[in-house]
PDB file of the backbone (N, CA, C, O) and the ligand in Angstrom, with CONECT records:
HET     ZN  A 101       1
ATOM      1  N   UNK A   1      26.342   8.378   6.615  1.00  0.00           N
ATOM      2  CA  UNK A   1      26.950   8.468   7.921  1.00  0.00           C
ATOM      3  C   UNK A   1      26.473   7.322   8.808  1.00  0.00           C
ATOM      4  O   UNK A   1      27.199   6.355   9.039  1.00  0.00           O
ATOM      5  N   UNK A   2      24.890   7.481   9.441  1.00  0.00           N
ATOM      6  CA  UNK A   2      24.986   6.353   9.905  1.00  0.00           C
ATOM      7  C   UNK A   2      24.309   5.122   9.014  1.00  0.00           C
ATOM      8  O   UNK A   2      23.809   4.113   9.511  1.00  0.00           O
ATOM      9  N   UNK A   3      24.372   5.331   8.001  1.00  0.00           N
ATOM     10  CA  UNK A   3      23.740   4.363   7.166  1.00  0.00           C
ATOM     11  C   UNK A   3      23.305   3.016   7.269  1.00  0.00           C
ATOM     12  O   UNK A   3      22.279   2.520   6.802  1.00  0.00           O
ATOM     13  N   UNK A   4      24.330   2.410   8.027  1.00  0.00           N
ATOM     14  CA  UNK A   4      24.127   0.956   8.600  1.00  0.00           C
ATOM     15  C   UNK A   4      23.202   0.467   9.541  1.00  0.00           C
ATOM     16  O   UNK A   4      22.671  -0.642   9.593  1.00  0.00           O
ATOM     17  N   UNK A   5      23.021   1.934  10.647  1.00  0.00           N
ATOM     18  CA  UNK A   5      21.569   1.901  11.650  1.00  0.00           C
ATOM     19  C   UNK A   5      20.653   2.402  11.356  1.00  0.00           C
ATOM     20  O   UNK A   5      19.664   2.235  12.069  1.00  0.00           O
ATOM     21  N   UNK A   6      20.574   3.139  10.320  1.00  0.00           N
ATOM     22  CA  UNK A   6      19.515   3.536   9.354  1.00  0.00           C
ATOM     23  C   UNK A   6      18.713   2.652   8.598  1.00  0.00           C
ATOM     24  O   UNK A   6      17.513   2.810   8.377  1.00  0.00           O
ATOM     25  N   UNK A   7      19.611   1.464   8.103  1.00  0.00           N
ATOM     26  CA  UNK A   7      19.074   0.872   7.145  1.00  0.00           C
ATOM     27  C   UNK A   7      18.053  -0.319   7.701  1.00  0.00           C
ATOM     28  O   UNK A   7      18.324  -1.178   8.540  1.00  0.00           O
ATOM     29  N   UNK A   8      16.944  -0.143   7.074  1.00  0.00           N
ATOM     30  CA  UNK A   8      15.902  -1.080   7.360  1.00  0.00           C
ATOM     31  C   UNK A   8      16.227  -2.684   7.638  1.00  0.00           C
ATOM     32  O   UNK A   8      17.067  -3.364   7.049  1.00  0.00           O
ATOM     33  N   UNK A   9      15.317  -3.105   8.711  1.00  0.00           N
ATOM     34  CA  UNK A   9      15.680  -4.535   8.327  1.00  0.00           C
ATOM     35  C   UNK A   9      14.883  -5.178   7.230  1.00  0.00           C
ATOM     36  O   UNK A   9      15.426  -6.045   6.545  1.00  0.00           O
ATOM     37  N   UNK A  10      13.927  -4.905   7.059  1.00  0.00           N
ATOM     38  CA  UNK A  10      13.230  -5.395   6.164  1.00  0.00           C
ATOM     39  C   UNK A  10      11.987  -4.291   5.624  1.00  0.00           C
ATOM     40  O   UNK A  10      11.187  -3.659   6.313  1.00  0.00           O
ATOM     41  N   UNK A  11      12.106  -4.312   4.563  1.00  0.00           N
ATOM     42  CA  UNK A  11      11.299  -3.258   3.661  1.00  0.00           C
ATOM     43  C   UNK A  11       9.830  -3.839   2.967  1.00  0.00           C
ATOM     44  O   UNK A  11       9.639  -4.665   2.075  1.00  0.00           O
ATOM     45  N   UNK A  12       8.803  -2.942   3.876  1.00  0.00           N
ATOM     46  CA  UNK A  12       7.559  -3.523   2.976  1.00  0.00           C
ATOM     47  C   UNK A  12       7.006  -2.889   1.557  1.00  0.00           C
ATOM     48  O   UNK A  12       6.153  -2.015   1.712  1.00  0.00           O
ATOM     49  N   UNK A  13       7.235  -3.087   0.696  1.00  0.00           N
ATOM     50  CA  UNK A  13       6.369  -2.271  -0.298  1.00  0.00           C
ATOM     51  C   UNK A  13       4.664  -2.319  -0.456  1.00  0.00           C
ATOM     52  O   UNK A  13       3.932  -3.309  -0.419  1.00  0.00           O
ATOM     53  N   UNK A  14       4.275  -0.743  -0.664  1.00  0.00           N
ATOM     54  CA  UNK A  14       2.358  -1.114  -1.204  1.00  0.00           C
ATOM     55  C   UNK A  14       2.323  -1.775  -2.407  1.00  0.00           C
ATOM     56  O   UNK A  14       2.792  -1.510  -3.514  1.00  0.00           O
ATOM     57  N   UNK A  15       1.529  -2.892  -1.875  1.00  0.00           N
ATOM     58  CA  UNK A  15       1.156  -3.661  -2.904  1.00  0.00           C
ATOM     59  C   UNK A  15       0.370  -2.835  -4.299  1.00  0.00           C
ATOM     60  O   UNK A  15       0.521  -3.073  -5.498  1.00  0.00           O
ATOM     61  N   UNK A  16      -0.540  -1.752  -3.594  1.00  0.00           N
ATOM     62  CA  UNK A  16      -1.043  -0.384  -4.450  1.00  0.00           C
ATOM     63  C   UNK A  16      -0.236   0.619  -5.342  1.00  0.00           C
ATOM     64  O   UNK A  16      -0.410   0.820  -6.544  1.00  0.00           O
ATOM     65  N   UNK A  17       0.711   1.228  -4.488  1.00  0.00           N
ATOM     66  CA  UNK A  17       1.599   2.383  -5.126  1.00  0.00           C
ATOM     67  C   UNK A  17       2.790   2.371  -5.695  1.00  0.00           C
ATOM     68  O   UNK A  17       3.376   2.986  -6.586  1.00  0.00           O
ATOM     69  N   UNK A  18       3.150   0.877  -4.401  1.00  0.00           N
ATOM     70  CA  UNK A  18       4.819   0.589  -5.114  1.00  0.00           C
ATOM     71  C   UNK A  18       5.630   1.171  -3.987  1.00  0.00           C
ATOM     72  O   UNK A  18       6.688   0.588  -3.749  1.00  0.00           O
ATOM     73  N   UNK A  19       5.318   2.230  -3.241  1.00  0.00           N
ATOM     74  CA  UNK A  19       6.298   2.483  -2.101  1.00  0.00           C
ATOM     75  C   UNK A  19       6.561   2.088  -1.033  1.00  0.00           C
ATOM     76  O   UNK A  19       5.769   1.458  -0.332  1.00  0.00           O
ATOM     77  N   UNK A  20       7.588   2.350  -0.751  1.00  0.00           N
ATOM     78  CA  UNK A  20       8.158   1.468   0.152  1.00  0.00           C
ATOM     79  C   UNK A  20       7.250   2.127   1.950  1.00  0.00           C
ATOM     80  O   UNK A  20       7.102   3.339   2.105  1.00  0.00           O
ATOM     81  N   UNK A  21       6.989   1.577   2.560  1.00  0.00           N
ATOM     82  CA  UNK A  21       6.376   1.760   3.887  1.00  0.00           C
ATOM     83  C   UNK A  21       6.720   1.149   5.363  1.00  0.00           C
ATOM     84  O   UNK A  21       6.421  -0.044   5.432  1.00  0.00           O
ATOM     85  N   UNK A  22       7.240   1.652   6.475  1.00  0.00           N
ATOM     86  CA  UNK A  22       7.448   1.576   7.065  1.00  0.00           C
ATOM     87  C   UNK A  22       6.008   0.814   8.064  1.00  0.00           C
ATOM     88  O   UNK A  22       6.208   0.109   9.053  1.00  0.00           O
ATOM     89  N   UNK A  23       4.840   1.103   7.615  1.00  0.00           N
ATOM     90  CA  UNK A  23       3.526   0.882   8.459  1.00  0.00           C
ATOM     91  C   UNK A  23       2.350   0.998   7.573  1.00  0.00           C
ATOM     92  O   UNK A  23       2.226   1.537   6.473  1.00  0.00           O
ATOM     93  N   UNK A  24       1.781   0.561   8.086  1.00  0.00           N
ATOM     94  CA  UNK A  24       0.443   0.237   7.165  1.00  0.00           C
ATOM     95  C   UNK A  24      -0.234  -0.815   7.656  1.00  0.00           C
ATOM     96  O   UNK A  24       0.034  -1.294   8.759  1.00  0.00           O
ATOM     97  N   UNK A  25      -1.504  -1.428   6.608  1.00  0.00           N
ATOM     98  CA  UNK A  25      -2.455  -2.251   6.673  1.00  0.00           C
ATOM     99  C   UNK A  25      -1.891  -3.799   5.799  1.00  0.00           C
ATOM    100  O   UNK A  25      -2.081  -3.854   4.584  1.00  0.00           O
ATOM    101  N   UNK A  26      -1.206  -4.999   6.528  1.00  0.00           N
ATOM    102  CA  UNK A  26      -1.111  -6.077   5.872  1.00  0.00           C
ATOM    103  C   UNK A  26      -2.543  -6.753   5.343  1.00  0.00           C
ATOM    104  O   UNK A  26      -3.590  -6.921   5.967  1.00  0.00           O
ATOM    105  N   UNK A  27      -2.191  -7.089   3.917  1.00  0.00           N
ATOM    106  CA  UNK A  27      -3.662  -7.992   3.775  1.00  0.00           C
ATOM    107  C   UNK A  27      -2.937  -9.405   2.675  1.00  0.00           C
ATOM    108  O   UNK A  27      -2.678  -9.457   1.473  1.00  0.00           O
ATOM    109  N   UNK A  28      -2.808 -10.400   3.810  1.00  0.00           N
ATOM    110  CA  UNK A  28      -2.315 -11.916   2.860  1.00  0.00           C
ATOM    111  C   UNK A  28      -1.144 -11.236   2.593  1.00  0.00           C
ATOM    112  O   UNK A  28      -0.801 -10.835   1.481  1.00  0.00           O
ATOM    113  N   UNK A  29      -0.682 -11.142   3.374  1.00  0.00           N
ATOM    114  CA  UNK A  29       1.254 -10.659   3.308  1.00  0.00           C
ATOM    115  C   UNK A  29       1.344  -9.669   2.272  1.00  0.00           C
ATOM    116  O   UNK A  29       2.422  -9.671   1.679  1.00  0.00           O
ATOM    117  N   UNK A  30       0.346  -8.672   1.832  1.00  0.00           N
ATOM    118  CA  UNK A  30       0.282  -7.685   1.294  1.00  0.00           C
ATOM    119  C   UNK A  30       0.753  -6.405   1.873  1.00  0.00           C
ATOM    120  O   UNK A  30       0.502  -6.574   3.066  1.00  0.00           O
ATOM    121  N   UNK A  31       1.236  -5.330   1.768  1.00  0.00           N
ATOM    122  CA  UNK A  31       1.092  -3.737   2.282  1.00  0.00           C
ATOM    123  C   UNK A  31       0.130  -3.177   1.817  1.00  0.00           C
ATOM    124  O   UNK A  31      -0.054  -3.320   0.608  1.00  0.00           O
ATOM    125  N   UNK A  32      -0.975  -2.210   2.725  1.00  0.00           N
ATOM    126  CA  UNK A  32      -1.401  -1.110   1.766  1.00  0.00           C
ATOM    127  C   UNK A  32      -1.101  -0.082   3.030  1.00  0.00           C
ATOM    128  O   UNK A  32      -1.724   0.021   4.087  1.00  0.00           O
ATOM    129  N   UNK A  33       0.381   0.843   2.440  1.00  0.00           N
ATOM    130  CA  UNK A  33       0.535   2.105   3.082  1.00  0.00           C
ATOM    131  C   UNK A  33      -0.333   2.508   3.444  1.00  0.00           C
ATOM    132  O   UNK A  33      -1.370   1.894   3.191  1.00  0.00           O
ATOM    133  N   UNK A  34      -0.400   3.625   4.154  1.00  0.00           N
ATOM    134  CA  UNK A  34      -1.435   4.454   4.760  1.00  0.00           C
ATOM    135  C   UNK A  34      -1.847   5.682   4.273  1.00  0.00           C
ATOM    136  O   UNK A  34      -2.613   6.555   4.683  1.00  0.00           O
ATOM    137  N   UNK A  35      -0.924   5.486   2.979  1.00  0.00           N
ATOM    138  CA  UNK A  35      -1.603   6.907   2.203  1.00  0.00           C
ATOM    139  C   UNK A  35      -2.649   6.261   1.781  1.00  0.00           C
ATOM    140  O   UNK A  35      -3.794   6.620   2.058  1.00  0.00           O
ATOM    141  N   UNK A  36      -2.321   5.066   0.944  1.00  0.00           N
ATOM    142  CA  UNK A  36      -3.612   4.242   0.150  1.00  0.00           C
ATOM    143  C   UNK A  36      -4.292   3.918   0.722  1.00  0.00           C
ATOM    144  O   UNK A  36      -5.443   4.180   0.372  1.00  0.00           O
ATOM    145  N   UNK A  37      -4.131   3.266   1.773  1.00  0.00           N
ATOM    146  CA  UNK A  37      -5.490   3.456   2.546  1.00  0.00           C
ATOM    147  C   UNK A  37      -6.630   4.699   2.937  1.00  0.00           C
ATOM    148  O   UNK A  37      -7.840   4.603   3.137  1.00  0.00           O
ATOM    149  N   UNK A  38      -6.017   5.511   2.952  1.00  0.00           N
ATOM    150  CA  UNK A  38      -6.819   6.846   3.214  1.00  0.00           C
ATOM    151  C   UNK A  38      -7.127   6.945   1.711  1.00  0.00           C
ATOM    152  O   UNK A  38      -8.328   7.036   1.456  1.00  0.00           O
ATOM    153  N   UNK A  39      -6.237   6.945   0.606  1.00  0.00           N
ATOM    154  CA  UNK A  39      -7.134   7.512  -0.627  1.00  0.00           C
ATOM    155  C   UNK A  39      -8.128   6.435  -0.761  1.00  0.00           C
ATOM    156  O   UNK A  39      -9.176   6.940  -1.163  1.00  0.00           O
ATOM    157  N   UNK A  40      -8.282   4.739  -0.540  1.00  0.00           N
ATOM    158  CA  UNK A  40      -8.852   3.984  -0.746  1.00  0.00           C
ATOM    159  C   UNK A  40     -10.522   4.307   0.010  1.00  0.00           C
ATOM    160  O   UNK A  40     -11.667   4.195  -0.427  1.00  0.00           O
ATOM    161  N   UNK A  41      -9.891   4.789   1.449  1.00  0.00           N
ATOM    162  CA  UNK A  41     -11.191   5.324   2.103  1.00  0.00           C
ATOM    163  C   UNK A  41     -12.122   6.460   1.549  1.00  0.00           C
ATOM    164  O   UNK A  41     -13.351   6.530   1.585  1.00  0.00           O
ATOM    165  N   UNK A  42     -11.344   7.192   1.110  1.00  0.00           N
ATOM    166  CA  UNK A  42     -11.850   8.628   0.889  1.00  0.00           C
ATOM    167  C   UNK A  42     -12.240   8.284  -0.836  1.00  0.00           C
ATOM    168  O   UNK A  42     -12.767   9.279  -1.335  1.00  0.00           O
ATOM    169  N   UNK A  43     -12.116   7.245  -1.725  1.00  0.00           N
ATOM    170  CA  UNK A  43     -12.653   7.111  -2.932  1.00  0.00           C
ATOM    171  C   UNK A  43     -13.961   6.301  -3.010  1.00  0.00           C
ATOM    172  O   UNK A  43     -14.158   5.285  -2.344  1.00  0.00           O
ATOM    173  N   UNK A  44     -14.552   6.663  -3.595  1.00  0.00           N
ATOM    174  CA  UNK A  44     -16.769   6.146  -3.543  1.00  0.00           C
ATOM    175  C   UNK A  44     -16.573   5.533  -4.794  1.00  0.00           C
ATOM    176  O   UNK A  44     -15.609   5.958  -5.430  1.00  0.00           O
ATOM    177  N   UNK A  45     -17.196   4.704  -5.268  1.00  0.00           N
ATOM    178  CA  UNK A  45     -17.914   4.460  -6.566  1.00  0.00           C
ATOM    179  C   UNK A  45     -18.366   5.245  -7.108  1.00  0.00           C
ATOM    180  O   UNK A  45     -19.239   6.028  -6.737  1.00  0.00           O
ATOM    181  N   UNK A  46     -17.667   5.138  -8.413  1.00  0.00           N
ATOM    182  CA  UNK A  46     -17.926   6.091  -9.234  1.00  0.00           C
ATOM    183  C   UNK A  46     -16.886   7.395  -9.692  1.00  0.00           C
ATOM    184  O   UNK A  46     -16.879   8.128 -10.682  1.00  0.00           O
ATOM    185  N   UNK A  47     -15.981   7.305  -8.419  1.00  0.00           N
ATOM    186  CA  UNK A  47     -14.578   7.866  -8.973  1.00  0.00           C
ATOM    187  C   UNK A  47     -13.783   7.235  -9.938  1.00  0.00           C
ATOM    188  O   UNK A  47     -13.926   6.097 -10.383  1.00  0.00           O
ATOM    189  N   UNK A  48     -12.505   8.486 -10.369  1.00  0.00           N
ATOM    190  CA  UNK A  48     -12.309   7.338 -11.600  1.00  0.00           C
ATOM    191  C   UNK A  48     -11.194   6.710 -10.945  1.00  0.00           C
ATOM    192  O   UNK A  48     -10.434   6.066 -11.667  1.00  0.00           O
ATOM    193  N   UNK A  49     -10.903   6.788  -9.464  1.00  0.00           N
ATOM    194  CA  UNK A  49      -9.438   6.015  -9.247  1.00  0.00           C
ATOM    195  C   UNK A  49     -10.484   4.839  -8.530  1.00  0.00           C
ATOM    196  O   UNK A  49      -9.862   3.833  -8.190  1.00  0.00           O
ATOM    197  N   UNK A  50     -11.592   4.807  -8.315  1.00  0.00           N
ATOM    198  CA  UNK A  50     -11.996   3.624  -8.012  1.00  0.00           C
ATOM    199  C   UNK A  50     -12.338   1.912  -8.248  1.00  0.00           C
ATOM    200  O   UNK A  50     -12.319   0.945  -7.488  1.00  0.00           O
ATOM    201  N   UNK A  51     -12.621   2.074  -9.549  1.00  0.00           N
ATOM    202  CA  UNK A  51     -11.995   0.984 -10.449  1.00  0.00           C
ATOM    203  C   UNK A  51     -10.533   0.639 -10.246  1.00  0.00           C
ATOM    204  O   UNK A  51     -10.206  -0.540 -10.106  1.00  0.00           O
ATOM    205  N   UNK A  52      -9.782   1.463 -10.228  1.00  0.00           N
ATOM    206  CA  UNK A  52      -8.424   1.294 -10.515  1.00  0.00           C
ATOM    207  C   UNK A  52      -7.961   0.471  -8.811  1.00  0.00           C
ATOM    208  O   UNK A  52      -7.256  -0.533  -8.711  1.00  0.00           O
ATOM    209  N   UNK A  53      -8.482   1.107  -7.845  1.00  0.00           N
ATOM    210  CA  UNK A  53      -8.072   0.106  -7.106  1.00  0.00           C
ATOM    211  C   UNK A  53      -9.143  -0.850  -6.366  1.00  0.00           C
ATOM    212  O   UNK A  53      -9.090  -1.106  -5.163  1.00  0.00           O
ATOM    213  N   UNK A  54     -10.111  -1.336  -7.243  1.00  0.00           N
ATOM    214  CA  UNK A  54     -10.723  -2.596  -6.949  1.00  0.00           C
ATOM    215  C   UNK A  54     -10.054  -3.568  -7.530  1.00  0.00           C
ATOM    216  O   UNK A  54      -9.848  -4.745  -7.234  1.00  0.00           O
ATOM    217  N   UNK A  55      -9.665  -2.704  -8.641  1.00  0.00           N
ATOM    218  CA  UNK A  55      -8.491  -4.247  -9.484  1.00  0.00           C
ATOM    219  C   UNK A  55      -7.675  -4.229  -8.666  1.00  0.00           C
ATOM    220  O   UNK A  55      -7.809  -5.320  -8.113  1.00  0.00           O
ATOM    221  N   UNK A  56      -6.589  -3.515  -8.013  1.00  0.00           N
ATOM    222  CA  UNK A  56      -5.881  -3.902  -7.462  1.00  0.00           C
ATOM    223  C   UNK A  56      -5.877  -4.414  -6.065  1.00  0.00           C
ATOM    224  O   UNK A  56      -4.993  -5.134  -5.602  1.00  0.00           O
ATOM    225  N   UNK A  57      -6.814  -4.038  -5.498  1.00  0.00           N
ATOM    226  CA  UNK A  57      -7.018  -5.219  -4.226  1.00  0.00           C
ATOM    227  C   UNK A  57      -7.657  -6.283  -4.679  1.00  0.00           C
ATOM    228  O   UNK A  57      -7.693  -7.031  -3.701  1.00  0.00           O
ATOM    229  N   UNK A  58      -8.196  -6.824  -5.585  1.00  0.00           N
ATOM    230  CA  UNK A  58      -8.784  -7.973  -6.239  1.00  0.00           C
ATOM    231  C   UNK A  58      -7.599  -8.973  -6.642  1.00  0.00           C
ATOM    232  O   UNK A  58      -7.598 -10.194  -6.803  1.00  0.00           O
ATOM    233  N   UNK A  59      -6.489  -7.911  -6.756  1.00  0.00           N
ATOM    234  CA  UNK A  59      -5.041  -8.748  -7.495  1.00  0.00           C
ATOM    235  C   UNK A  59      -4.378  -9.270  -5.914  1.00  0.00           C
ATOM    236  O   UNK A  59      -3.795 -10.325  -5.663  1.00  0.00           O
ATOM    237  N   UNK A  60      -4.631  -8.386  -5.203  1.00  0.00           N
ATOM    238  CA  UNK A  60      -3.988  -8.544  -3.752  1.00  0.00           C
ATOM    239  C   UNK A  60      -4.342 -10.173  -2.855  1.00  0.00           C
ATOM    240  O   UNK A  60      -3.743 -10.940  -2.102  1.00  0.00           O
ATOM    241  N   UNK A  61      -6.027 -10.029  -3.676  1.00  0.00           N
ATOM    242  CA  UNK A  61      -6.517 -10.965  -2.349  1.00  0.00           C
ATOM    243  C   UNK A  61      -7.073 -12.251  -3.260  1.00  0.00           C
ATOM    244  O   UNK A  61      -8.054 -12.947  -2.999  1.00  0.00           O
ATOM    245  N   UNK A  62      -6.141 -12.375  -4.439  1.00  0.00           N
ATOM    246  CA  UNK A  62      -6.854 -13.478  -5.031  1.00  0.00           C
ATOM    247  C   UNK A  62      -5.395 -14.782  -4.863  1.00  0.00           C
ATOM    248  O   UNK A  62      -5.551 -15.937  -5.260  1.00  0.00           O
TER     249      UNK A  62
HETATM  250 ZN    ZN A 101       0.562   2.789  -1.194  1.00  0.00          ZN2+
END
């Protein structure tokens, strides 16, 4: 219906999850949504998703 004023002008994806985000944290013309950011906050060393996204902000900021 109104699809045309709906539609984004420009779409950021997380560089982390893959989804698409309206807001978030840019890093080097990166996204990290704000879910990932909160899981990024809320994960310590030693979790097992923590590795998983040191590589991927390592991929982000190299
Ligand atoms: Zn994300």
């Amino acid at each position: 219906m109104n699809i045309l004023f709906n539609k984004k002008i420009r779409e950021n994806v997380c560089g982390i999850c893959g989804n698409v985000s309206d807001n978030g944290i840019i890093i080097k013309g990166n996204l990290i949504c704000p879910n990932c950011e909160i899981d990024i906050l809320n994960t310590e060393p030693g979790d097992n998703e923590y590795d998983d996204y040191v590589h991927k902000i390592k991929n982000i900021l190299k």
